[in-house]
N, C-alpha and C positions, 0 to 999 in steps of 0.2 A: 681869738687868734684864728687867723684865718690861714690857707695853705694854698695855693696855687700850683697848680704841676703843669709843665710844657713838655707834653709825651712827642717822642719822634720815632715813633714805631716805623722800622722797614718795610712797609705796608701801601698795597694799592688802597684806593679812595673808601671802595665799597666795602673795605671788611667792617665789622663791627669795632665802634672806638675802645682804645684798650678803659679798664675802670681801674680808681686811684681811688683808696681809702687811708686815711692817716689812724693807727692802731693804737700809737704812744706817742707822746709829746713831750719826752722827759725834762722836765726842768725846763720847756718853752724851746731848746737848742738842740738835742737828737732827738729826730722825728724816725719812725717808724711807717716806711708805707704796705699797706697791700695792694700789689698791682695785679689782676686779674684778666686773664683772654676772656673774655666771653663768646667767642668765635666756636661753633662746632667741627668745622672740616679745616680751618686756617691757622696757623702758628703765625707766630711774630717775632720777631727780634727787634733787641734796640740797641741802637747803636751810645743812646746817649739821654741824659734828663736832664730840665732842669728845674728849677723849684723854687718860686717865690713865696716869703712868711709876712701878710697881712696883720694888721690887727686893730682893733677900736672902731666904732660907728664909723667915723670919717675912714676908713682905710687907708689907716698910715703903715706906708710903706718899712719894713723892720728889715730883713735879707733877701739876701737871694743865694741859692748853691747849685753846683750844679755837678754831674757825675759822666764824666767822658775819660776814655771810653768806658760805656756800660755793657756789650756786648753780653745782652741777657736774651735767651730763646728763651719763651715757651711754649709750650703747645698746646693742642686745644684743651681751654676748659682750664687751665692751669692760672695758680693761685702763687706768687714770689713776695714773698719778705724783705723789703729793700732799706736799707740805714742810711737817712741823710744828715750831716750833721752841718749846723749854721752856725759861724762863725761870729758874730756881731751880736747874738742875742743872748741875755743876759747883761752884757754890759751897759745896753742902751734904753733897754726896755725894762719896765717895771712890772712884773705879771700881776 
């Protein structure tokens, strides 16, 4: 399984990219992410995510979800536990 995140942090060009780790993958359909600032002096907010679920060699396409509004700050150095749940998996996909 694979997980793709499309971050839209409120953020100029140069800050550091926000980081996306997936923690749990319960049953293939609620995902667990950790989203992290790694920025020192910059906060970020977002307004919104979204998230596509890959899987197999060929990367077949499984969902996509997405979370608006998300109106998440954090600030620097700051670690968010975010719950995404996919709608279509398990029904279609065979783990």
């Amino acid at each position: 399984m694979y997980l793709m995140i499309h971050e839209l942090p409120n953020t100029p060009e140069y800050f550091h990219e926000p980081e996306f780790r997936v923690l749990d993958a319960a049953g293939g359909r609620n995902v667990t992410l950790l989203i992290r600032n790694p920025n020192a002096e910059h906060n970020i907010t977002y307004v919104g995510l979204n998230a596509e679920m890959w899987y197999g060699s060929y990367g077949e396409h499984v969902d996509s979800t997405r979370m608006y509004p998300l109106s998440l700050f954090q600030d620097v150095r700051e670690e968010t536990r975010v719950g995404l749940e996919f709608a279509r998996v398990g029904a279609d996909v065979t783990w």
